[in-house]
DSSP file (Angstrom, degrees, kcal/mol; ACC not computed):
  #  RESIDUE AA STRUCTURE BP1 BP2  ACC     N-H-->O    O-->H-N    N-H-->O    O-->H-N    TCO  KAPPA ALPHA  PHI   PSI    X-CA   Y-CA   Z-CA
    1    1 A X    >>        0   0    0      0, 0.0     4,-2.7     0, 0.0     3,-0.9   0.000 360.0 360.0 360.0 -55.0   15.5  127.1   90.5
    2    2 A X  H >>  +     0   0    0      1,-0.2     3,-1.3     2,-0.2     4,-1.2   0.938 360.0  51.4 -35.5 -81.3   13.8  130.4   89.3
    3    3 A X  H 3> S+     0   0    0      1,-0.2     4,-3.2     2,-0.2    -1,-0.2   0.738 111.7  52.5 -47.2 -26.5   15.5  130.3   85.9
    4    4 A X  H <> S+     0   0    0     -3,-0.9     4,-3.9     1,-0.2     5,-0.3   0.957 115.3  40.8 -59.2 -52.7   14.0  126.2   85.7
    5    5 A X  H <X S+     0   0    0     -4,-2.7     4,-1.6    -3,-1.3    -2,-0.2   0.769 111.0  49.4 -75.5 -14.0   10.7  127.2   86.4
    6    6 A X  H  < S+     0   0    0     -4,-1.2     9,-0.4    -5,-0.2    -1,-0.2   0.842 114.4  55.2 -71.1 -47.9   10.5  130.6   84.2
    7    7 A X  H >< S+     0   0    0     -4,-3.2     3,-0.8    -5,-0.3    -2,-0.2   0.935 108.3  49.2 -42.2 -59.4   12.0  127.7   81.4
    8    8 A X  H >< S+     0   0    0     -4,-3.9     3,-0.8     1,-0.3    -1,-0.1   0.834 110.2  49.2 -32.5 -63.4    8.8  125.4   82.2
    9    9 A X  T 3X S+     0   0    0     -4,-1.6     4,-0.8    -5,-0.3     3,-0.4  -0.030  76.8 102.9 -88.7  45.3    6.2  128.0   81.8
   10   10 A X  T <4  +     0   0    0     -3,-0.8    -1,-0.2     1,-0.2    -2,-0.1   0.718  66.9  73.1 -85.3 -24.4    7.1  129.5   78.8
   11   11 A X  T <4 S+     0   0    0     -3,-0.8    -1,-0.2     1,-0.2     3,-0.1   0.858  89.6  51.6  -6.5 -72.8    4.8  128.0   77.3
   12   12 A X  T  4 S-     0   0    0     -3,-0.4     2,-0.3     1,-0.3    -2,-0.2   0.667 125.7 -82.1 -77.7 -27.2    2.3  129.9   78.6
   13   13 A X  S  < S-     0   0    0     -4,-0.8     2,-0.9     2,-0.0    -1,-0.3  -0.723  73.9 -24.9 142.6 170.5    4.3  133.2   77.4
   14   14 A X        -     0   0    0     -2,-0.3    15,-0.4    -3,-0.1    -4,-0.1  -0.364  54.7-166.9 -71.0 105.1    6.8  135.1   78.5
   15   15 A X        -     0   0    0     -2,-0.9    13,-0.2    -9,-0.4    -1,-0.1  -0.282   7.0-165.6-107.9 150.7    7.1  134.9   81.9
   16   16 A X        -     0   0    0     11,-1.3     2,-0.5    -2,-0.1     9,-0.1  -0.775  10.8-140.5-117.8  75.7    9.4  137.7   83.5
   17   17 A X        -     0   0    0      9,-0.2     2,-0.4    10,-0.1     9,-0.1  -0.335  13.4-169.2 -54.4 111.2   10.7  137.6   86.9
   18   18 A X        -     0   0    0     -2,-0.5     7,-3.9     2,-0.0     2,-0.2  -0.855  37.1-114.0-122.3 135.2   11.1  140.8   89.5
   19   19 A X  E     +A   24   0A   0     -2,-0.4     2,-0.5     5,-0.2     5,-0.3  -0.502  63.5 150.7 -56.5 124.9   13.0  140.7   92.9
   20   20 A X  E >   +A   23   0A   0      3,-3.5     3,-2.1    -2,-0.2    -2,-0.0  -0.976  53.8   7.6-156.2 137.0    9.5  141.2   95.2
   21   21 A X  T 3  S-     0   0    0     -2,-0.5     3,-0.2     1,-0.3    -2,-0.0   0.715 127.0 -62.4  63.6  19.7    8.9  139.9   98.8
   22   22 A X  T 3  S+     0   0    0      1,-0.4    -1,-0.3    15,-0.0    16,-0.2  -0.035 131.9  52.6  61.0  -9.7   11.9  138.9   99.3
   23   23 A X  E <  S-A   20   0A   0     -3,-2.1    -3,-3.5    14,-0.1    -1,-0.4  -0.099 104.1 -60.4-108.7-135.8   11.8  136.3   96.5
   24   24 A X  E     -AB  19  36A   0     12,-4.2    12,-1.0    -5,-0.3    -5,-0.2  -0.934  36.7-141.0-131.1 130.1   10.9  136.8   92.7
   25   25 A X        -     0   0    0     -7,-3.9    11,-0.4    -2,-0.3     2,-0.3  -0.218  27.0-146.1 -72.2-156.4    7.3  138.1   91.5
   26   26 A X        +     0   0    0     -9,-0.1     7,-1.2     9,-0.1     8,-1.2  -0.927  24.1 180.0-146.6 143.3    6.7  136.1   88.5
   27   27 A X        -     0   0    0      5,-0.3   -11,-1.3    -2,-0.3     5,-0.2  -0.821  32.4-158.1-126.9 158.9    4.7  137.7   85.5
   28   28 A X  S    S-     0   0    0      3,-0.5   -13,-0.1    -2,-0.5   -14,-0.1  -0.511  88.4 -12.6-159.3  97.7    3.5  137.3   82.3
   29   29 A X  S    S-     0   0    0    -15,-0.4    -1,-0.1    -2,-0.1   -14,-0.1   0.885 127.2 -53.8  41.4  88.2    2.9  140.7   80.3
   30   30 A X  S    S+     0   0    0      1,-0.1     2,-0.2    -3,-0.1    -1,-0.1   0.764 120.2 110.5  29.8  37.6    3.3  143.0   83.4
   31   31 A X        -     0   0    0     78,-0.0    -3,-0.5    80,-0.0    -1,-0.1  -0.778  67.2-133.4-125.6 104.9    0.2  140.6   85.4
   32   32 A X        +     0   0    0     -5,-0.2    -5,-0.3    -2,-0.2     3,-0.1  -0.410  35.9 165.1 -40.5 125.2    1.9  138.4   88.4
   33   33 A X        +     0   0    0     -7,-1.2    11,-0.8     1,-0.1     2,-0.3   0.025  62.2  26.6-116.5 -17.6    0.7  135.0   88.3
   34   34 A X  E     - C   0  43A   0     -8,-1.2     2,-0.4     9,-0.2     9,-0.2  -0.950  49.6-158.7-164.9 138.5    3.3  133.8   90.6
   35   35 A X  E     - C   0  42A   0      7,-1.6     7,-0.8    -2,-0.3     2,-0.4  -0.992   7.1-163.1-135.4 149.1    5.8  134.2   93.3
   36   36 A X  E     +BC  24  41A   0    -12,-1.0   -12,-4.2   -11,-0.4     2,-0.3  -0.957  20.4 165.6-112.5 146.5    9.0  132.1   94.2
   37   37 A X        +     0   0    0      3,-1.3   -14,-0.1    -2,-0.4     5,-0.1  -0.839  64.1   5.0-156.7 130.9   10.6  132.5   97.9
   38   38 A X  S    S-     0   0    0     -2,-0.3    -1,-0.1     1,-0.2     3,-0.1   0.966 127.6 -61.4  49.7  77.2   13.0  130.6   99.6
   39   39 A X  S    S+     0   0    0      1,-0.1     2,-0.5    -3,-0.1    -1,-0.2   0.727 113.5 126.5  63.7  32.3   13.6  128.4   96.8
   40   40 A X        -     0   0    0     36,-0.0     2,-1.7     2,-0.0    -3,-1.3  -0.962  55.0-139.7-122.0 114.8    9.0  127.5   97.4
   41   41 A X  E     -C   36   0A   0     -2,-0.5    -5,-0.2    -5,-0.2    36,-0.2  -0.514  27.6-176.3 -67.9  72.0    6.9  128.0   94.1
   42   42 A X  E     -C   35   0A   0     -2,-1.7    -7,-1.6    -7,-0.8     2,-0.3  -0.480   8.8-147.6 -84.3 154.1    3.6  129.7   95.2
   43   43 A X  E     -CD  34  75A   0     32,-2.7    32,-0.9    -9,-0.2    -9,-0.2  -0.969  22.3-102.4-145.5 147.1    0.8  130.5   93.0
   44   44 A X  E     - D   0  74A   0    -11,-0.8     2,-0.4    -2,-0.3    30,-0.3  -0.026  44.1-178.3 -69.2 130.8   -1.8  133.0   92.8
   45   45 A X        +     0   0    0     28,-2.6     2,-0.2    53,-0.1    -1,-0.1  -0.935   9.3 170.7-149.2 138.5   -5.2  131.6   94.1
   46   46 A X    >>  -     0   0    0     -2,-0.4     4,-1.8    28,-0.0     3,-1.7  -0.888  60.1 -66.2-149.6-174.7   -8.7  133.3   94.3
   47   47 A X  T 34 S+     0   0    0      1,-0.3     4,-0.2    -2,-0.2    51,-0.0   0.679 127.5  58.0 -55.9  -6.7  -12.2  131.7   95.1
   48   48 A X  T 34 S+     0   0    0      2,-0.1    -1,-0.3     1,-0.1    -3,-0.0   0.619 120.9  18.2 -87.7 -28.5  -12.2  129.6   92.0
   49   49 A X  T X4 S+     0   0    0     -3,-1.7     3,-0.5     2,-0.1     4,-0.3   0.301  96.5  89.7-142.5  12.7   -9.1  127.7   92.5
   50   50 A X  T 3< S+     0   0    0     -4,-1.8     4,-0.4     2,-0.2    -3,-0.1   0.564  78.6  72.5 -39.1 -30.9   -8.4  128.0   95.9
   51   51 A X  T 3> S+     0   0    0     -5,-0.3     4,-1.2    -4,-0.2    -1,-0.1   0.823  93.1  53.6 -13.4 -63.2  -10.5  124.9   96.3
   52   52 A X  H <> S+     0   0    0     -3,-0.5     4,-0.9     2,-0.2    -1,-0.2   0.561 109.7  45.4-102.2 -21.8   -7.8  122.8   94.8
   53   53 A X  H  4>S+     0   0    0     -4,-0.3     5,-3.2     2,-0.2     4,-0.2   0.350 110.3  57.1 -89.6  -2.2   -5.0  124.0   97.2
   54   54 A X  H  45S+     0   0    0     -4,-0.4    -2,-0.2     3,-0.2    -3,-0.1   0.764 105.4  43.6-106.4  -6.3   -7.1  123.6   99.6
   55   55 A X  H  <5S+     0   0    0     -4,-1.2    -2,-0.2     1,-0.1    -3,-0.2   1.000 117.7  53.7 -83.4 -82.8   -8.0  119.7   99.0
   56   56 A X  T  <5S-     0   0    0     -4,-0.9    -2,-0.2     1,-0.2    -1,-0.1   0.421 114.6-120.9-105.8 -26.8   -4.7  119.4   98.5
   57   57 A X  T   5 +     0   0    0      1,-0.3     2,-0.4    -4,-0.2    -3,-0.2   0.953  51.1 162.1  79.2  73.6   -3.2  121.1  102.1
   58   58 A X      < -     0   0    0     -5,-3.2    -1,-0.3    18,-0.1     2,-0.1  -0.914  36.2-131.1-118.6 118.9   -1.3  123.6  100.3
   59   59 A X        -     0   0    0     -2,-0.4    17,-1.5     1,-0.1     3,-0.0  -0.343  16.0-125.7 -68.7 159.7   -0.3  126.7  102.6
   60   60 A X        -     0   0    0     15,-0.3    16,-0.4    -2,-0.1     2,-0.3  -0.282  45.5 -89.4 -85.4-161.0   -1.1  130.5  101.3
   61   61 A X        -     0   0    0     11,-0.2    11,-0.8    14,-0.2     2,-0.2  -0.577  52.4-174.9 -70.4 145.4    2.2  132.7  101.4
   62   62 A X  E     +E   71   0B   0     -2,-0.3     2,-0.5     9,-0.3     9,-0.2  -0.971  14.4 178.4-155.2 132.2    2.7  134.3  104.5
   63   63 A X  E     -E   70   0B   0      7,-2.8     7,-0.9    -2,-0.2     2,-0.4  -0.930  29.6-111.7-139.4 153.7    5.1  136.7  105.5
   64   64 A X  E     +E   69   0B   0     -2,-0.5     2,-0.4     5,-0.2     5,-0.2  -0.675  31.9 176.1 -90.3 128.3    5.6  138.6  109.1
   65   65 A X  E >  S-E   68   0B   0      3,-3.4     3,-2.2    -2,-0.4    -2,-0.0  -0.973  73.8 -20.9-145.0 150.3    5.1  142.5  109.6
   66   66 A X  T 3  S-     0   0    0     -2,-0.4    -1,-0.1     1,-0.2    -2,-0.0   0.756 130.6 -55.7  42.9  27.6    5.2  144.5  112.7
   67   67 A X  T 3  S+     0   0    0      1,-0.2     2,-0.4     0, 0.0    -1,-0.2   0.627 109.0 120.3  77.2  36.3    4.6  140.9  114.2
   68   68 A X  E <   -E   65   0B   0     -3,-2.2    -3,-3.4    -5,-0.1    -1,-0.2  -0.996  66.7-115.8-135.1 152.6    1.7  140.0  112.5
   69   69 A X  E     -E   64   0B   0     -2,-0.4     2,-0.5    -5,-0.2    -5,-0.2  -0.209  34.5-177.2 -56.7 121.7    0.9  137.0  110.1
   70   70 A X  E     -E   63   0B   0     -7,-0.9    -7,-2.8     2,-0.0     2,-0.7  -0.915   9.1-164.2-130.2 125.6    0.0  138.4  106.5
   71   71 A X  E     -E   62   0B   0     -2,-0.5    -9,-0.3    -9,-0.2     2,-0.1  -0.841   6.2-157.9-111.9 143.4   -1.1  135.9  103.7
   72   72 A X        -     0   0    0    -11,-0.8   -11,-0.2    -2,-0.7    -2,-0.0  -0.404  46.3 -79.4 -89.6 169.2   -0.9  137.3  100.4
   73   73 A X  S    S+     0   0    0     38,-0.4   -28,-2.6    -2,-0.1     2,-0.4   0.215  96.2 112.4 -78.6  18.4   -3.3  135.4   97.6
   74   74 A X  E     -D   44   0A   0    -30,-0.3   -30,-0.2    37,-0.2     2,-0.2  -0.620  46.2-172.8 -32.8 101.3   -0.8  132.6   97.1
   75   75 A X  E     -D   43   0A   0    -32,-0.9   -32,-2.7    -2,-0.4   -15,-0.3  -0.906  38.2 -99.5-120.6 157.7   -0.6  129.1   97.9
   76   76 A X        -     0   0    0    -17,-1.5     2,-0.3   -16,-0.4   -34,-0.2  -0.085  44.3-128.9 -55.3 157.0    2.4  126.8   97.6
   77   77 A X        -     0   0    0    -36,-0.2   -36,-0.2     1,-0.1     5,-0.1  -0.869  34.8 -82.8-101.2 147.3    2.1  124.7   94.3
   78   78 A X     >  -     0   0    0     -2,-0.3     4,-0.6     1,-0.1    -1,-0.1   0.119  28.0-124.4 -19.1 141.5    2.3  121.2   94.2
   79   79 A X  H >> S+     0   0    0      2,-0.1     3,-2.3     1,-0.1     4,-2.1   0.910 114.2  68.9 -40.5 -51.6    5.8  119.3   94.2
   80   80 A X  H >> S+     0   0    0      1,-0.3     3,-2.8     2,-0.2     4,-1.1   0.864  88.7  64.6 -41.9 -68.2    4.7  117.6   91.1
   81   81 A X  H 34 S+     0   0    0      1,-0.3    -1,-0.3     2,-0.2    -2,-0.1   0.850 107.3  47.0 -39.8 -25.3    5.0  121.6   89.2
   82   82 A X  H << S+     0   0    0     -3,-2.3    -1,-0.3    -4,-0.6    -2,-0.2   0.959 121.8  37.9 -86.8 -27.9    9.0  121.1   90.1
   83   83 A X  H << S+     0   0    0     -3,-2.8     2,-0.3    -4,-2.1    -2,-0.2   0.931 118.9  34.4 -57.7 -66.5    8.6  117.4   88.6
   84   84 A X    >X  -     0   0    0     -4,-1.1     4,-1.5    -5,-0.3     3,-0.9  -0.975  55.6-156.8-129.4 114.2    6.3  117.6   85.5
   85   85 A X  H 3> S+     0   0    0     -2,-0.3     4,-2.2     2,-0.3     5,-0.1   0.698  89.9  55.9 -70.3 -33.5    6.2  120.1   83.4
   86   86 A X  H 3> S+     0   0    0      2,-0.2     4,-2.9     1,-0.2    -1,-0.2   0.803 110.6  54.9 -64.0 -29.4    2.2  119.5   81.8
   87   87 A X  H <> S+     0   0    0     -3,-0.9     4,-2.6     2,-0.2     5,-0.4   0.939 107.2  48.0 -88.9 -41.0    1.2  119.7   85.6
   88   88 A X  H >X S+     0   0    0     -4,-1.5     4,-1.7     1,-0.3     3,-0.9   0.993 111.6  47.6 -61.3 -55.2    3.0  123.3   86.0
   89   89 A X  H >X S+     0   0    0     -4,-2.2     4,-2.8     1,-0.2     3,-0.5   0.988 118.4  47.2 -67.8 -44.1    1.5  124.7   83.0
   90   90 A X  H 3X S+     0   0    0     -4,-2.9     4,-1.8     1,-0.2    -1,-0.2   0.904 117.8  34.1 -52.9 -19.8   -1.9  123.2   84.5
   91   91 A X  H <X S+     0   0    0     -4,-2.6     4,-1.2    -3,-0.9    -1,-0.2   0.814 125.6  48.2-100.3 -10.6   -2.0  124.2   87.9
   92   92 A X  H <X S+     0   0    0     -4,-1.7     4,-2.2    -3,-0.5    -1,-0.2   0.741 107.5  56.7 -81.3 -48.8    0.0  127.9   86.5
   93   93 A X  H >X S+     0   0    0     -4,-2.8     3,-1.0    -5,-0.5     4,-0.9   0.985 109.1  46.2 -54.5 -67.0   -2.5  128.3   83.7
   94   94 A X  H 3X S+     0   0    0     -4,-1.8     4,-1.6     1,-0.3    -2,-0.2   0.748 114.2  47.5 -66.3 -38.3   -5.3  128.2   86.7
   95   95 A X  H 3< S+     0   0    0     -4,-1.2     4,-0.4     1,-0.2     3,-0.3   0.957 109.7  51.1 -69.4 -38.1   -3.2  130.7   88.7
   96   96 A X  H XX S+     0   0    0     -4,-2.2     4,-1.5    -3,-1.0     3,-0.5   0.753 109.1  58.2 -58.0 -38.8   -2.7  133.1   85.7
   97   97 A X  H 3< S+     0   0    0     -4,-0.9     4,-0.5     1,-0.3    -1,-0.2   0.756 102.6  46.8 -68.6 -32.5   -6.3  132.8   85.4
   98   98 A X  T 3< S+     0   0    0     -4,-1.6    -1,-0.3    -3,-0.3    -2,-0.2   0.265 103.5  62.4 -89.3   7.9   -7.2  134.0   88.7
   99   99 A X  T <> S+     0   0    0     -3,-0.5     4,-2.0    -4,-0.4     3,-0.3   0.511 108.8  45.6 -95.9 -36.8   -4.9  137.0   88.5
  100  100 A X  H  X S+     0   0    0     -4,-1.5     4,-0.8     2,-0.2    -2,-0.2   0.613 105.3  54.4 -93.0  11.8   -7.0  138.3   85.5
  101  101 A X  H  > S+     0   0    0     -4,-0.5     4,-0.8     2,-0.1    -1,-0.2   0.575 110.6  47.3 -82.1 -14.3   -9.9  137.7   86.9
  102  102 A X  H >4 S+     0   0    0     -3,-0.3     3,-0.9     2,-0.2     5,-0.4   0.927 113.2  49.3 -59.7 -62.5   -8.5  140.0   89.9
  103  103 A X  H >X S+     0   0    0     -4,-2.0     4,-2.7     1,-0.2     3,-1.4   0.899 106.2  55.4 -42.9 -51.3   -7.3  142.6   87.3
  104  104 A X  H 3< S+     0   0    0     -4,-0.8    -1,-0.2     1,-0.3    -2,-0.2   0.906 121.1  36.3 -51.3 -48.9  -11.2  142.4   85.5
  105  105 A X  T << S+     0   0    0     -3,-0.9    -1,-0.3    -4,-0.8    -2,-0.2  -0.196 128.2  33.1-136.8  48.2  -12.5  143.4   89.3
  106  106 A X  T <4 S-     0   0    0     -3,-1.4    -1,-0.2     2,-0.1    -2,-0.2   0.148  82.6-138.0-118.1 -25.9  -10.0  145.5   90.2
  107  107 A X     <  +     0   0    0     -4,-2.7     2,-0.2    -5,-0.4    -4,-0.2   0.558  69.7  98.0  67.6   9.9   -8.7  147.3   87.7
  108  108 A X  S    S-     0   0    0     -6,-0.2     2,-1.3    -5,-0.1    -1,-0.1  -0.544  85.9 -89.7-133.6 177.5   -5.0  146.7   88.9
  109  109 A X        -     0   0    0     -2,-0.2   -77,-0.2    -3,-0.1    -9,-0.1  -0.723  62.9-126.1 -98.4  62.0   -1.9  144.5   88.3
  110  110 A X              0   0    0     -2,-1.3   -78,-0.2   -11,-0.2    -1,-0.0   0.371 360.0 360.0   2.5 103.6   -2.9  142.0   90.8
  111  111 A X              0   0    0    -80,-0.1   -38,-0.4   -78,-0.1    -1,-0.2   0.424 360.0 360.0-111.1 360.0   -0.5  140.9   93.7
């Protein structure tokens, strides 16, 4: 599944994959845009397109430590991105976009 969806966006440039969170970050020139775990596509979401996972009922990532709930800036992506490839590059474009606007006002490689 990784290697389908790295295929998909390539579009967009060359996206790189790193073992991270117990899944795969996904990057594109050293800025994560994207994470897969347990076989679940999430993308990177900030006040600008959170909106749009959130009309949709799209969950953030969430992962347990020391027995508390942590959501990362991540929301599931549609089904339709494993379907249709024009919607992955949209809704991927948008995530990629809100990970450099975290880098611009952060100054950091956005997670």
């Amino acid at each position: 599944m990784l290697e389908l969806i790295c295929d998909a966006l390539e579009p967009m440039g060359p996206v790189t994959a790193r073992r991270m969170f117990g899944g795969h970050g996904l990057f594109i020139d050293g800025l994560m845009f994207g994470l897969v775990a347990d076989d679940v596509l999430y993308l990177k979401v900030d006040s600008i397109n959170w909106p749009h996972y959130e009309a949709a009922d799209l969950p953030r990532f969430t992962y347990q430590r020391q027995g508390k709930t942590i959501a990362l800036s991540y929301a599931e992506a549609p089904a339709e991105c494993l379907e249709d490839s024009e919607v992955a590059l949209s809704w991927a474009g948008a995530a990629l976009a809100a990970a450099m606007r975290n880098r611009k006002l952060t100054g950091s490689q956005a997670r």
